[in-house]
N, C-alpha and C positions, 0 to 999 in steps of 0.2 A: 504494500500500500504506500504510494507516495505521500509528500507533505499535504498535498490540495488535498489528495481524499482523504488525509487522517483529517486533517482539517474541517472536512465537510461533515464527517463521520460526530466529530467532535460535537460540531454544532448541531448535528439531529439526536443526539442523543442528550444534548440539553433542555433541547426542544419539545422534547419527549417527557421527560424527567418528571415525578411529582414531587409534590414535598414531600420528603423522607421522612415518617415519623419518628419520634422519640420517645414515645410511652412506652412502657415496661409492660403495660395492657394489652400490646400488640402483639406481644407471644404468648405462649400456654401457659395456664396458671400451672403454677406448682410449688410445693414448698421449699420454698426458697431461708437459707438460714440468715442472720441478723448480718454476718460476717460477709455473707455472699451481695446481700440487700447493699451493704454499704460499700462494695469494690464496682456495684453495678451504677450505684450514686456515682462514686468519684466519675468512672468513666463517662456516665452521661453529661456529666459538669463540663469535663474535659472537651465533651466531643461538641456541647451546645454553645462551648465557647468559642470553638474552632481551631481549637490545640488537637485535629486528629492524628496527630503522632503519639503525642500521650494519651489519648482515649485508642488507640490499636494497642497499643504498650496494655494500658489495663486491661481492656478485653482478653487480649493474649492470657494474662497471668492468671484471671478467671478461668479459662479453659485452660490452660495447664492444670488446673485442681477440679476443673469438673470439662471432661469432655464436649458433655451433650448440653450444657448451661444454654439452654434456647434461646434467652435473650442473650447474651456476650456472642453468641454466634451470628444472633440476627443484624447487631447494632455494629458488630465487626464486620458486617458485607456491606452493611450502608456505609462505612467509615472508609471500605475500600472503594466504594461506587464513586462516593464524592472525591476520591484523591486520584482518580481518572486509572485505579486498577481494577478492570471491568474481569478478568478471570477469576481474579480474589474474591474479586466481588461473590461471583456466581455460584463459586464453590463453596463460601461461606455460608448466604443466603439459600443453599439445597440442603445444606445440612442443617440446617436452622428447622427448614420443610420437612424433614427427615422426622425428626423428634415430634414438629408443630405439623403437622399436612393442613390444619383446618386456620392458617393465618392468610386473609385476602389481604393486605399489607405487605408482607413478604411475595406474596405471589406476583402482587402489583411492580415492586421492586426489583423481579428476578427479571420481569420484564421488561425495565429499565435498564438494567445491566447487561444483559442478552441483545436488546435493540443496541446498545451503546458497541458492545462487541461485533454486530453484523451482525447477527443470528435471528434475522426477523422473523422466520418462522415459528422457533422455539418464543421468543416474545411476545407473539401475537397467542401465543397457547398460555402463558403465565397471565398474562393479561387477562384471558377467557374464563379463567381459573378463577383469579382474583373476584370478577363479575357475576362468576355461578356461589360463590361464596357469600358475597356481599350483592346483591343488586341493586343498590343504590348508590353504588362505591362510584362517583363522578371523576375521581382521578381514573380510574383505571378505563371508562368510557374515555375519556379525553387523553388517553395515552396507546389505546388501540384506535382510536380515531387518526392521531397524527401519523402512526406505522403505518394505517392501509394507502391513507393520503398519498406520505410519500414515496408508495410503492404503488401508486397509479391506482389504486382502487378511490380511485373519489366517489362513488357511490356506497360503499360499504362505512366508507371513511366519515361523510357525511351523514349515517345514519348514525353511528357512535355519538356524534359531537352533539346532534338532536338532543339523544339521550341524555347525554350528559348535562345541555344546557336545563331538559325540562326534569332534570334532578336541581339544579342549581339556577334558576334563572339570573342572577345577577353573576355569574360564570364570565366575568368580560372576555377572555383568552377565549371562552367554546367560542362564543358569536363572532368574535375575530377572524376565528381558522374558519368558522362554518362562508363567511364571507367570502374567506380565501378560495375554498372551496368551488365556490360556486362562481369565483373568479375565473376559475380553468376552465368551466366548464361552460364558458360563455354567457351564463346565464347574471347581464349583470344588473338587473332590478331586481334580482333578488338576492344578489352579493348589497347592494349597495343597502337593502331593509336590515341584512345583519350589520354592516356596521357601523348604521346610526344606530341599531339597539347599541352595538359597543361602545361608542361614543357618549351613549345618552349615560353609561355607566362610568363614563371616563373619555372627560371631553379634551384633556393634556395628551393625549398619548398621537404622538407626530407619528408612528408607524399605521394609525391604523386612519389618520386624516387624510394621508398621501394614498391609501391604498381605496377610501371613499374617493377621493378625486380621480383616481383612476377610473374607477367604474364610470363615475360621472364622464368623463373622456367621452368613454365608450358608447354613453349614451347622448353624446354629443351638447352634453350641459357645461358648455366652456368656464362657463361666468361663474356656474357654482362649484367646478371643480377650481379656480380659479382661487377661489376666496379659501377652501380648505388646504391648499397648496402653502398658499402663501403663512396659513396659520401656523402649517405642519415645518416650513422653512425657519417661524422665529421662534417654536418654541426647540429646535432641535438643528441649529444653523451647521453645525461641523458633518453632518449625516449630508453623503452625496444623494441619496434616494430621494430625497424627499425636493434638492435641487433639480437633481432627474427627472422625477416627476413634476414641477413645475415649468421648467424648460421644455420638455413635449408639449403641457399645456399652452405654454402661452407661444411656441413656435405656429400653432394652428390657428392663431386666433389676431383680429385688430380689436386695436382700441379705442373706444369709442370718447375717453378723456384718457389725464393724467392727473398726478399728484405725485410729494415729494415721494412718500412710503414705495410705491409703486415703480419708481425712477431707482432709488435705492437699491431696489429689489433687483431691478434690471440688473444695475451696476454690478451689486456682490456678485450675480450669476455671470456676468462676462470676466468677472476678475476670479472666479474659480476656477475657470478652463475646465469643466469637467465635459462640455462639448461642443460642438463644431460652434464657431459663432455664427455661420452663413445662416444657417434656419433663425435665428431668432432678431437678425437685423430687420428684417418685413415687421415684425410686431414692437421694435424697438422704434421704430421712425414711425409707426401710426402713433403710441404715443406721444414721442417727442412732438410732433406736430400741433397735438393741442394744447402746447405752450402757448403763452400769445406772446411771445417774444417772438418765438421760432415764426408761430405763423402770419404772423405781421414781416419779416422779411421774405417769407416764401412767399405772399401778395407781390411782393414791389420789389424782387431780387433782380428786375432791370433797369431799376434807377440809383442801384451803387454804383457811387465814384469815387473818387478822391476829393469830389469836391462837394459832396453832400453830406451830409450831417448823418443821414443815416447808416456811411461806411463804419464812423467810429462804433456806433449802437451795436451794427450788424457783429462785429468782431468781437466786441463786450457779450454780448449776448450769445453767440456761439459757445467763447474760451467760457465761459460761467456756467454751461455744462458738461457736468463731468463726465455725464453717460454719452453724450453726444461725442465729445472727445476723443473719450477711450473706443468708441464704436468705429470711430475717422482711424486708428490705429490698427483695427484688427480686422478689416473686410469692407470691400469696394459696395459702397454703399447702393445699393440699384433702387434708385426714387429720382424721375426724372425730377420733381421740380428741386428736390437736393440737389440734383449733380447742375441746375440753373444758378441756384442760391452760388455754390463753389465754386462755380466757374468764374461769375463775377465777380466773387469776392477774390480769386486770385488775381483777375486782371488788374483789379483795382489795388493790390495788394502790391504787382508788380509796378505800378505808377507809381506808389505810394514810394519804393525802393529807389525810383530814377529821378524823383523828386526830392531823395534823403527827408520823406519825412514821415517814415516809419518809426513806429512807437516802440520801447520797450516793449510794453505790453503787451504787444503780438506777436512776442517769441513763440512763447508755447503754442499758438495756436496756430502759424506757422509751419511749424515743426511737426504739428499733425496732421496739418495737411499735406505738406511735402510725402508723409508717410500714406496718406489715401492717395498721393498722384500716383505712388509709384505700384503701390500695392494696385490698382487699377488700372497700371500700366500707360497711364497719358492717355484716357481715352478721353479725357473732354477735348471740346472743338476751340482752337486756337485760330486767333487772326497772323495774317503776316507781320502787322505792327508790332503783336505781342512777341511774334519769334526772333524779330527783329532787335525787339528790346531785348530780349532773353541773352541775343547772341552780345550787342553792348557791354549790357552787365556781365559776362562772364568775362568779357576780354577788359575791363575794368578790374576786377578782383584780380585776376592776371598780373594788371601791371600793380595792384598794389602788394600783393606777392615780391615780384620782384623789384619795387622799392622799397621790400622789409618793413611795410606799413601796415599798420593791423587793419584785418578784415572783417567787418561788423557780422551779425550771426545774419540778419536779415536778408542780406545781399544775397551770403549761397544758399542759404531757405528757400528763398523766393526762384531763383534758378532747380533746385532741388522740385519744386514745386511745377516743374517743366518740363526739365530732362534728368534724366538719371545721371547722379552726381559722380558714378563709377569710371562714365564715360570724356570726363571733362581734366585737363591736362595740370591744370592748376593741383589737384584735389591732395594729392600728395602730402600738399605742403600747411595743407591744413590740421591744425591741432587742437585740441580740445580740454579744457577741463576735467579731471575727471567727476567734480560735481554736476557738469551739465548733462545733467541726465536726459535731458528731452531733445539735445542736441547727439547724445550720443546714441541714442533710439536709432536715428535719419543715418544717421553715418555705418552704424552697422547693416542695416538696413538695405541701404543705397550701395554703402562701398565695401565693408567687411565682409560681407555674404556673400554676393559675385565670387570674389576673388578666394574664396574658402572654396567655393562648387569649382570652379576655374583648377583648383587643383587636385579635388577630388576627382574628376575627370578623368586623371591619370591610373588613379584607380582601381577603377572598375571595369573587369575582364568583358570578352566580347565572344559570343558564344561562336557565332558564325558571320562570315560579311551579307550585307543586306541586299539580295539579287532580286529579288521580285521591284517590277517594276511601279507596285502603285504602295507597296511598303515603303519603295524611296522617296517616292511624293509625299507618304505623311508622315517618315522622319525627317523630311526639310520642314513641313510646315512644323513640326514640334521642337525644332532646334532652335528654330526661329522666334515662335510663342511656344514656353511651357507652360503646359496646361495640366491641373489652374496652378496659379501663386496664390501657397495659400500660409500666413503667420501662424497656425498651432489648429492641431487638430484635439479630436474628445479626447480626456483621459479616461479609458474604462476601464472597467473592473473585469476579469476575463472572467469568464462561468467554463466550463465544459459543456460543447459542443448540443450536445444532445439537448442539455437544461434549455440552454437557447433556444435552439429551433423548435424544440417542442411547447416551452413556455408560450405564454401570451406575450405579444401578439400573435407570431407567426402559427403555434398552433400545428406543429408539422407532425406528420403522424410516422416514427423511425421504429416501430416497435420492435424490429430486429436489428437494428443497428447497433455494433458492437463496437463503442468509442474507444480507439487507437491509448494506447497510454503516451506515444508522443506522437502530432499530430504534424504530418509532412504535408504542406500548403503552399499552392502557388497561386501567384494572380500573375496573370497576365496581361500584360500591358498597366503598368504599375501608373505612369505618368510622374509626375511628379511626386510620389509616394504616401499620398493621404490616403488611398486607399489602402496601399500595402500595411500602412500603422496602423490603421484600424483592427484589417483583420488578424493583426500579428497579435494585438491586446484585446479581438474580443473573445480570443477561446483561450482553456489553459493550454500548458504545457506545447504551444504552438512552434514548430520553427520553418520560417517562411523564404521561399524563395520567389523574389521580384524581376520581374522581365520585361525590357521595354524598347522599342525602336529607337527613343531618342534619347542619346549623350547628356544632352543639357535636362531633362527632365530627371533621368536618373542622379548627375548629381546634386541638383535640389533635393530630391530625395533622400540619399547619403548624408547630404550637410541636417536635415530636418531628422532626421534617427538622430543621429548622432546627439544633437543637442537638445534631443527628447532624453537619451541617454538609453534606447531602446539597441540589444544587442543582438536579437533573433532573426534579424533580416539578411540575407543577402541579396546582394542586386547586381544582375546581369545584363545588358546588352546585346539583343539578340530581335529574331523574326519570331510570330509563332507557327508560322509555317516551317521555321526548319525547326522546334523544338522537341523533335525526336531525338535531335543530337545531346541533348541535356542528360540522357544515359541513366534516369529514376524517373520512377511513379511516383504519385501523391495519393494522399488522403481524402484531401480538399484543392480544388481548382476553383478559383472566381475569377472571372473577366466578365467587366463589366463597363459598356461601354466603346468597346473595342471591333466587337466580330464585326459590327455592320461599317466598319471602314475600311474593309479588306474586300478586294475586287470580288474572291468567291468566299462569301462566309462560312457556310459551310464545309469546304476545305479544311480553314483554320479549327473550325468547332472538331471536325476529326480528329486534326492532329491531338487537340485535348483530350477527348474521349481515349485514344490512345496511352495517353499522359495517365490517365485515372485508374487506381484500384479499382479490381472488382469489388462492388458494394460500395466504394465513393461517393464522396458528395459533390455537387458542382452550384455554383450558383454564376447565370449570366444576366446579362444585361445589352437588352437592345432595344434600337428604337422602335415605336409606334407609328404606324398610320395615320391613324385615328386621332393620336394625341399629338399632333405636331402640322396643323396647316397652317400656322403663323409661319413656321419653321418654313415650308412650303413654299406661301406668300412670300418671304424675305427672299429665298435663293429665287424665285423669279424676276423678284426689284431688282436685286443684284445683276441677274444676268440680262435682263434689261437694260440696267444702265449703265455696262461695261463698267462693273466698278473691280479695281483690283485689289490685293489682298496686304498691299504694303500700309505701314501706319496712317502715313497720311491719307490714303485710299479709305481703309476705313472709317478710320475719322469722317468723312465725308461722307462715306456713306451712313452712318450712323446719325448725322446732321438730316440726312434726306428722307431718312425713316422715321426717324424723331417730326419731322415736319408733316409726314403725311398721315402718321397717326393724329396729329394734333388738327389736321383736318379733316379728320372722321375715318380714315383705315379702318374697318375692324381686326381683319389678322393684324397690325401692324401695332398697333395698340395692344393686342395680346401680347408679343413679342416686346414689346416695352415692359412690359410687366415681371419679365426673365428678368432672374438678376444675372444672369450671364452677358445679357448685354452690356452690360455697365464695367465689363472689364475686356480690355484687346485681346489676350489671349482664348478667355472662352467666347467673347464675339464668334473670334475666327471660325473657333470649335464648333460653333452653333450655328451661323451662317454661311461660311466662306470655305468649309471644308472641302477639300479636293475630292472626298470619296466620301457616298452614305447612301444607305441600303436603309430600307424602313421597314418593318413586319408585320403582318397580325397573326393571331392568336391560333389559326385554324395552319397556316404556315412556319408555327413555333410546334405546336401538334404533331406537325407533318415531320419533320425533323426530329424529333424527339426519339419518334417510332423509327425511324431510319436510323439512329445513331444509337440505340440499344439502350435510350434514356427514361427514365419513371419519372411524370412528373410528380414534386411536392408538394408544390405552391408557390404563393407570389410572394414576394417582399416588399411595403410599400412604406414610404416615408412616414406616414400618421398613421394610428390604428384605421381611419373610421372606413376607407373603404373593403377593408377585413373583416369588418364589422357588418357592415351593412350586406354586403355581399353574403355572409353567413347567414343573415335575419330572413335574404327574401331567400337562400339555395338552404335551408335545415336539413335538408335528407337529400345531401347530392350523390348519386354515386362517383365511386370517385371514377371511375369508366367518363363519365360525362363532364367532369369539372372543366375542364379546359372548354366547353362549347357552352355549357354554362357564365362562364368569366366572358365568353364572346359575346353574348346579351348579354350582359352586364355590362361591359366596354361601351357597345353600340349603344346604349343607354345612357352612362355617363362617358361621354370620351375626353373627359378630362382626365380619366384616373389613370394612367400612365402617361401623364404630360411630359413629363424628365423622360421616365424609358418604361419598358418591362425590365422586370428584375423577380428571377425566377427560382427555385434550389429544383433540382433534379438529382436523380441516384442513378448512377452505374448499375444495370441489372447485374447482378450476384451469379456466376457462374460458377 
């Protein structure tokens, strides 16, 4: 048994656990001598105090002088149960049963100690014992209730906890687990009546707030999961679960106002890092918006100047929030009328510099924007005058460089805030404080990082050279833009394999599935490596190999483990069409993303299927049909308007789409709504791609069967369309599910807007 499983093992057999008694009433009467009566005292002193070293020491010495002393026997297997010697335990508490057969206490016990050891059979039998002896004994219902649970029997499991609560009605723990229960089992109007009864018993307890607002989720009551979310986050702020669950909630959801508590809230959860910040910047700027600071310059964000009174305000007002801020720092904001508000106020920012009459005060906020130009790659639309001035000031900092004349922070901000500062000749010679913190952010940023990938490069091995010819098309467009740039991905907590995919949400049914003790995973086509990190930390005992077309993408990826401090990756360079030559199978293959930019997808999906265990898991990803006619609409603008794929081509195009949605486009306006448009590299990705194949569901089918693949299910960003999809299909066979999900699709065709995203198994030979 590994550390994780003695680990897990640990914790269900806590879970399990009753209170252990301590009455001397609990074993067989018998005539016990004065002598005997007060060595049984001392020890129970000992053990009640929590000295069970010296309560086994007494015990012991009691059975050294009487064998069969039923109580020293019994209260010495509880002494061993609690000091996590579960054999001791067992052997003591049988002979205890030996002398006593008729104690449901011990029985209940042995069944604690036997669950604790693995032996859940033998536990579920001490437990039934306990219950035929006593039937009102509410521990020993609530301690074979949790064994059946967590050995899939949620209906046996659930009838126990019944029991137990209508022995016990104020039982907070039965209605909790009964909750839980019924949490698995999709049923969540009636997980959520059990735990407001638990609640209504105990309204403090953040495990079981977080676990109501989940249900609420599900039930698609944002506002009231919302509010238990947030309670479950301050009465229990160090606990990531309950940030977890608030972060899914509020990722699904706009806000209809703000306040400071709220803003707060935001804040702690982006300075956690416990997950991606992309999902939760759409619910962060629907609040920020109804500031009336914020929304009074998103009104009149084209009448700052340098000569208006409301540049100063505008800047004040930005730098004075902190969530705003720190948001401009970790993820290219996709809100058109944001990225109008920033663009001006950069312009006017860059006057403000060629005027010298730039404020202290908009260092900091300077400096966070230089970090949103770059992290979004310069996708706002620039005039000639501005590049004009930009190219000035650099050649001004220049020569004050080489007259050994100090260089204000404003001047390379303000440049930083245009072009990447890596690129500029001067940069060198720049130095920094080590107190300037918000100046040393940009410069790591801008010039540290490049030049750390720049060497990592050197690196990282190269499986085979790249012969196909439309692989070399989209390792030029990926050298060129890696996709995406992205500052820190979720830190998770890894589960083993199975927990996951069978948990809620996904819900997957692996009942033969015999999880690997070390878990061999590849993804393919890694990109820039947020996917690779993910899945390298969301299983245990995982170790992952990364493969990908493009150089520069891989070493972003390299430099982002590294100073995750993540060691289980390797990362390769290579096609997947020659990844035969990689010379191992896997466990686990995910590509996601990838198949449908390869001339024959199918091909590539071979070579995987080749790649994979029998009995493997695979999860891919590809696009939709159905979910993508903005996508559609746009590469038609494109090809329309002879737009090319260089930045400043972009740029412009991105000005033309931007224009035509604002005069009524419908796809086009859809596509404004991506946040991938708001940064050049997944623009490119999304629009401008040299190669894309799009799918539906009955053509995902077809392939499956051809490739000797079982489908599992789907994987989608939020629970609800898992949810809902289950509510209208309750008895789908699974023979039908996938032509089921096809009316379903054709019903909502939003629900794979991004992609499909599927797990499939390797049929078992």
């Amino acid at each position: 048994m590994n550390r994780s499983e003695r680990r897990r093992q640990k914790k269900k057999s806590r879970s399990t656990a009753s209170t252990l008694p301590m009455r001397t009433d609990s074993v067989a009467p018998s005539e016990v001598s004065e002598q005997m009566q007060s060595l049984i005292a001392a020890g129970k002193t000992s053990h009640a105090s929590g000295d069970l070293e010296k309560a086994v020491q007494t015990y012991s010495h009691i059975l050294s002088i009487d064998p069969k002393q039923p109580t020293a026997l019994y209260l010495l297997g509880i002494a061993f149960l609690q000091s996590g010697k579960n054999e001791q335990a067992i052997e003591f508490i049988r002979r205890s049963l030996s002398v006593f057969p008729e104690n449901p206490e011990a029985n209940n016990n042995l069944g604690v100690a036997l669950n604790a050891a693995g032996k859940t059979e033998e536990a579920a039998t001490s437990y039934r014992q306990a219950i035929k002896l006593k039937p009102d004994y509410t521990a020993a219902y609530k301690n074979l209730g949790a064994l059946l649970a967590s050995n899939n029997k949620l209906d046996n499991g659930l009838d126990c906890y019944r029991q137990a609560v209508s022995l016990a009605p104020s039982l907070f723990d039965g209605h909790k687990a009964i909750g839980d229960i019924l949490f698995k089992q999709h049923k969540y109007d009636e997980a959520l009546d059990s735990y407001f009864t638990a609640l209504a018993l105990n309204r403090s307890d953040a495990d079981v707030l977080t676990s109501a607002g989940n249900a609420l989720q599900f039930l698609s009551r944002n506002l009231e999961a919302l509010n238990l979310h947030s309670q479950a986050i301050n009465l229990a702020p160090d606990h990531d679960r309950h940030w977890i669950a608030f972060s899914d909630c509020i990722s699904a959801m706009s806000f209809a106002s703000t306040d400071d508590n709220l803003e707060s809230s935001l804040l702690r959860l982006l300075e956690k890092r416990i997950l991606q910040p992309a999902p939760l910047m759409f619910p962060i700027i629907s609040a920020l918006k109804h500031r009336k600071d914020l929304a009074h310059l998103l009104d009149n964000s084209n009448e700052i100047s340098t000569a208006d009174p409301l540049f100063v305000s505008c800047i004040n007002s930005l730098a004075q929030s902190q969530l705003f801020m720190r948001l401009m720092t970790m993820v290219p904001i996709a809100d058109l009328r944001v990225e109008r508000l920033l663009t001006a106020t950069r312009s006017a920012l860059l006057q403000a510099a060629i005027n010298n009459s730039t404020s202290e005060n908009h260092i900091d906020f300077l400096a966070a924007l230089a970090q949103q130009c770059f992290i979004n790659e310069y996708a706002y639309s620039t005039t000639d005058e501005e590049l004009q001035h930009v190219d000035d000031l650099s050649h001004k900092i220049n020569q004050l460089f080489e007259q050994d004349q100090t260089v204000s922070p404003d001047l390379w901000l303000i440049v930083g805030c245009y072009l990447p500062l890596k690129d500029l000749p001067w940069i060198e010679q720049l130095s920094l404080h080590a107190n300037d913190k918000e100046l040393g952010l940009v410069y790591s940023l801008q010039v540290t990082a490049p030049a750390t990938e720049k060497q990592l490069s050197k690196t990282i091995p190269q499986l085979t050279e790249i012969a196909d010819a439309t692989s070399q098309s989209v390792r030029s467009q990926y050298e060129e833009n890696p996709y995406p740039r992205w500052i820190y991905t979720a830190n998770i907590t890894p589960k083993p394999i199975k927990d996951v995919l069978c948990g809620a949400p996904l819900s997957l049914n692996l009942d033969n599935y015999d999880t690997p003790k070390n878990l061999d995973t590849l993804v393919a086509g890694c990109g820039t490596g947020q996917h690779a990190l993910q899945a390298a930390a969301r299983f245990t005992n995982t170790k992952l190999t990364a493969v990908d077309l493009s150089l520069s993408s891989l070493s972003y990826a390299k430099r982002k483990t590294q100073e995750m401090g993540i060691d289980n990756i390797e990362y390769i360079q290579g096609d997947i069409l020659e990844l035969d030559k990689i010379g191992k199978q896997f466990d686990v293959i995910e590509c996601g993303g990838v198949l449908h930019h390869m001339a024959e997808p199918l091909k590539g999906w071979e070579v995987l299927v080749r790649l994979l265990r029998s009995g493997g898991l695979m999860k891919i990803g590809l696009y939709s049909e159905r979910g993508r006619p903005d996508i559609i609409a746009a590469r038609e603008f494109i090809a329309k308007g002879g737009y090319g794929s260089s930045t400043s081509e972009m740029r412009r195009c991105r000005e033309d789409i931007i224009a035509a949605a604002e005069q009524g486009n419908q796809a086009l306006i859809q596509l404004c709504r991506r946040s991938d448009f708001y940064s050049l590299s997944p623009c490119r990705d999304l629009i401008f791609h040299v190669q894309e194949h799009r799918f539906t569901i009955p053509e995902i089918a077809k392939a499956l069967k051809s490739l000797g693949l079982d489908f599992l299910g789907f994987e989608t960003p939020n629970p609800q369309p898992l949810v809902r999809f289950r509510k209208q299909n309750p008895s789908c066979p699974k023979s039908l599910e996938l032509a089921h999900w096809d009316r379903f699709e054709e019903r909502y065709p939003d629900t794979f807007r991004g992609m499909y995203q599927f797990w499939c198994r390797k049929t078992a030979r």
